[in-house]
N, C-alpha and C positions, 0 to 999 in steps of 0.2 A: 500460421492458422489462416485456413483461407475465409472467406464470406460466411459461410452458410457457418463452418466452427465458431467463427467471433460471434454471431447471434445464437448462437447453441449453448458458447458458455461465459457470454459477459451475459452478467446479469446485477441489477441496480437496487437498492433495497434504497427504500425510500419512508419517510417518515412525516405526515402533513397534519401540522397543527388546525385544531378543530376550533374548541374552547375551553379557557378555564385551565390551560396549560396541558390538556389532554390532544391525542393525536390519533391517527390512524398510518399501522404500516403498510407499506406494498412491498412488491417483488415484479421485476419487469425483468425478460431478456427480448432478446429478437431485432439487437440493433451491433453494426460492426462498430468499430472505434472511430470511422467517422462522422455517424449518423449516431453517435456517444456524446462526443465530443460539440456538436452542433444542439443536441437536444437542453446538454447543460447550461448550452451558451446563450439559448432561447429562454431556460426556465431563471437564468442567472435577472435576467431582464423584469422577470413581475417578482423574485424575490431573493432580491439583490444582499438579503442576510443569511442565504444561507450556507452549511458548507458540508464540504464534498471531501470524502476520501476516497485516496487510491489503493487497492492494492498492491505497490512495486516500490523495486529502489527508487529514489529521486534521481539517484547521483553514485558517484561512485567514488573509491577512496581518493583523498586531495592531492598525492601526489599523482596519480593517472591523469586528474583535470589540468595541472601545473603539467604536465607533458605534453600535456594536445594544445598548451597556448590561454587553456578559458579562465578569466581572471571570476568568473562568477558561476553558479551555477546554469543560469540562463545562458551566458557562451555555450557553456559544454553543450545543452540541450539543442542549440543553432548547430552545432558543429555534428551531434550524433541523426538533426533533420538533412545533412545536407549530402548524408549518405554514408556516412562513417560508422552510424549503427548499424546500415545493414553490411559493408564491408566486414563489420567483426563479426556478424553472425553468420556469414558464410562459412561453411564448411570447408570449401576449399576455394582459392585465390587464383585465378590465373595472371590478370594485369600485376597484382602485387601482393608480396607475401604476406601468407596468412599471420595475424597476430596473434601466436602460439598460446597466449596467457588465457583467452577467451580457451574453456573447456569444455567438454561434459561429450558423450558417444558421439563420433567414433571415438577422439582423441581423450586423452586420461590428462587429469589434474598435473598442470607443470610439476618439474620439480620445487622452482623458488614457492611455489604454494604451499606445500607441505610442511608438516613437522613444525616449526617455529618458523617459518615462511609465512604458517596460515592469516595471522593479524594482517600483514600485508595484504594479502587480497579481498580485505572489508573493511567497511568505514567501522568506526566509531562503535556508532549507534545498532551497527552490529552484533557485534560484538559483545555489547550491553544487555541488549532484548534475548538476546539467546543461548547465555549463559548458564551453566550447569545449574541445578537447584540446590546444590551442598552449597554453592557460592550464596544464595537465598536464605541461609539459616534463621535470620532477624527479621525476614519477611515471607511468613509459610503463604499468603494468600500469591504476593506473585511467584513463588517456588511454583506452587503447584501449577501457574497456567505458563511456563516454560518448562514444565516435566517431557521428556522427550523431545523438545526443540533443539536441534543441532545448527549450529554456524552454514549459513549458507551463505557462499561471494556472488556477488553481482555478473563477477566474470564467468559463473559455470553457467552454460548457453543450454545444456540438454541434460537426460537423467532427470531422476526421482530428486522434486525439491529445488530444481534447477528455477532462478529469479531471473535470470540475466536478459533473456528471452523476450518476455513480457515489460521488462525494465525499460528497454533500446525501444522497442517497440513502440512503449507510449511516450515516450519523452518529447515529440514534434506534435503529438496534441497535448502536453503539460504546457509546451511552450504556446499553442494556440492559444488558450483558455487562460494563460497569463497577460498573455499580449491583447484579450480581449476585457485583460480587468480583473480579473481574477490575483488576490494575492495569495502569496505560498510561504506559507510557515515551513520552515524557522529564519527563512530566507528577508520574512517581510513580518513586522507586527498582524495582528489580529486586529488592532484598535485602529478608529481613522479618528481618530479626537475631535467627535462631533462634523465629520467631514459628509461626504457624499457615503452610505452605506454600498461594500461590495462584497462577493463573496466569498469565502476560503476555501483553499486548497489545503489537503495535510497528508502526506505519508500514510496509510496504515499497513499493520501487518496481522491478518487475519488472526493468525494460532494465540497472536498474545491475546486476543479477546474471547477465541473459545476454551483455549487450556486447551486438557489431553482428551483426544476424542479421535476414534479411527474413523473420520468425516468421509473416506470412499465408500463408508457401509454406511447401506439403507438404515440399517436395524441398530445402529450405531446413533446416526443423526435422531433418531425418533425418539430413542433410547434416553438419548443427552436433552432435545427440547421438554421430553416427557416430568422430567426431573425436576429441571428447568419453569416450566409452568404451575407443579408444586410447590419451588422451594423460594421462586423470585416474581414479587408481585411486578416487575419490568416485564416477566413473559408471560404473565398470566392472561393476561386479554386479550392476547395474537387469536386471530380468527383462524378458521380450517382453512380457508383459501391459502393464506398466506403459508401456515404449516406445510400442507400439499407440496406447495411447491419445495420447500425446503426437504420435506423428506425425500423428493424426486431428485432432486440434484442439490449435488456437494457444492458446487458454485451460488445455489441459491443460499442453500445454510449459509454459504460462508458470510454473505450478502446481508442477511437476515440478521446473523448475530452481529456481524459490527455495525449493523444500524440501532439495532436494540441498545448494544453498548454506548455506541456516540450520543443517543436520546438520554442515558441513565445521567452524562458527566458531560451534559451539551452546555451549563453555565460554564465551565472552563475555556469551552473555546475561544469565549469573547478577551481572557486575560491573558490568549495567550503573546508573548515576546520573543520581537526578531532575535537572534542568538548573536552575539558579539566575538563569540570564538572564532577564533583564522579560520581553522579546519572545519569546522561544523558551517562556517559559512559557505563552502565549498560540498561538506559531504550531507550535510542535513539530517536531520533527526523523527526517525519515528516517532509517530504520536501516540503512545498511553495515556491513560490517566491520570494526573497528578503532574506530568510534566510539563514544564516550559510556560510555568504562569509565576514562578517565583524570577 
C-alpha cells in the first residue's frame, strides 16, 4: 500500500477522558505507518498510561520463529525489519527462492497447509479466536461474535481475509514503539509495580469485537451502529461526526468499534500478565475480554 492508501485506510479511533470517568471518542486517518507510528510516540510522552491496539499478527507460529534463529518475539520482529519481511512478501524472488509457504494470488495455499496441515500455519491463539460456534455451545455470547470467522494464517500474503500483509508490514514499527518504551502484552506484564507509568501495546482482532456484520456495506455499518446506540448505553453518546465517519468507511467502523470496546473492559488492562507459556512467549496472544488477567 503506498502513501496516499496508508492515509486512506489507517485510521485511529481514539478515546480521551474528560471527567468523572466520562470521555469523548474521535476517529483520525490521513497519516502512513510512519507518521503513525511517530504520533503514538509523541502522545505516549504527555500520557504515558495509555494503550494502544493493533490490528495484526504480532508474531507468527513458534516453530517458524525457532527456524529463523529468534529466541523472542522482538528477534523475530529485528529480523522481519531487516528485510526478511519484505523477501517473503514478494511475489516472486530472483537473488533467492521464493519462500513457497507465504500464499494467497497468484500462488494457492501449500499443500503442507491444508487439511490437517492447517493448525500448522497459525499460532495458538488463532486458532482459539476463530473457531467454529458449535465448538461455543456453553458460551452463546462469544458463539455469536465469531459466527462466520474462519482461520486465517499469518503466512496468506493476498486474497479475501488475507493478515499476513499488514502483519510483516508493521512489525519494524511494533519493534520502534517497543524500543521507545512501549510494553507488549503478553510478552511483558501490564503492571510496573509502582514504577515509572508506560504505555501498552496488545494485539487486537477487529471481527472479535464486532461479531457478524458485512462491515464493506454502508447500510450494514449504519444498520449495526443503529442497533448499537439503542441496545448499548457504550454507544449511545457517539456523536454524528464520529458516526459519519464510520458509516463512510469500513476501516473507520472497524476503528470505532474496538475503541468503544477497549473503553467498555479498559479496567482489565491494567491486570493484565506476561504469559509464561514457551510457545505463547514466542507466538503471543490476542486480546479479548476477560483474558490474560487471571
Amino acid at each position: 500500500m503506498d502513501a496516499a492508501g496508508q492515509r486512506r485506510h489507517i485510521w485511529a479511533g481514539i478515546w480521551t477522558a474528560i471527567a468523572d470517568g466520562k470521555g469523548k471518542f474521535t476517529l483520525e486517518a490521513g497519516r502512513t505507518r510512519e507518521e503513525l507510528m511517530a504520533w503514538l510516540i509523541d502522545m505516549a510522552r504527555e500520557t504515558p498510561r495509555m494503550v494502544v491496539s493493533v490490528d495484526c499478527c504480532f508474531s507468527f507460529p513458534a516453530w517458524f520463529l525457532a527456524e529463523h534463529g529468534c529466541r523472542t518475539v522482538f528477534d523475530f520482529w529485528r529480523h522481519v525489519a531487516t528485510g526478511h519481511g519484505e523477501r517473503w512478501l514478494a511475489r516472486e524472488c530472483e537473488e533467492v527462492a521464493r519462500d513457497e509457504r507465504f500464499w494467497g494470488k497468484p500462488h494457492k495455499r501449500p499443500a503442507q497447509f491444508c487439511g490437517e496441515g492447517l493448525p500448522k500455519s497459525m499460532r495458538l491463539t488463532d486458532m482459539e479466536n476463530k473457531i467454529t460456534p458449535k465448538l461455543l455451545q456453553g458460551d452463546p455470547e462469544r458463539a455469536a461474535k465469531v459466527k462466520g470467522i474462519t482461520p486465517k494464517s499469518p503466512f496468506q500474503i493476498g486474497g479475501s481475509g488475507s493478515v499476513g500483509t499488514g502483519s510483516l508490514r508493521a512489525m519494524p514499527f511494533l519493534l520502534a514503539l517497543w524500543e521507545s518504551g512501549f510494553r507488549v502484552w503478553p510478552f511483558e506484564s501490564a503492571s510496573l509495580d509502582g514504577k515509572k507509568p508506560r504505555p501498552l501495546l496488545v494485539e487486537m482482532y477487529t471481527r472479535l469485537m464486532t461479531g457478524a456484520v458485512a462491515k464493506s456495506n454502508e447500510a450494514a455499518r449504519r444498520a449495526y451502529l443503529a442497533a448499537k446506540r439503542k441496545s448499548d448505553a457504550a454507544y449511545a453518546g457517539l456523536g454524528h461526526e464520529v458516526l459519519a465517519k464510520a458509516y463512510g468507511s469500513e476501516d473507520a467502523f472497524d476503528a470505532l468499534v474496538s475503541v468503544v470496546e477497549m473503553v467498555r473492559y479498559g479496567k482489565e488492562f491494567a491486570g493484565l500478565k506476561a504469559t509464561k507459556d514457551k510457545m505463547l512467549c514466542l507466538e503471543g496472544i490476542t486480546w479479548r475480554p476477560g483474558i490474560g488477567t487471571e
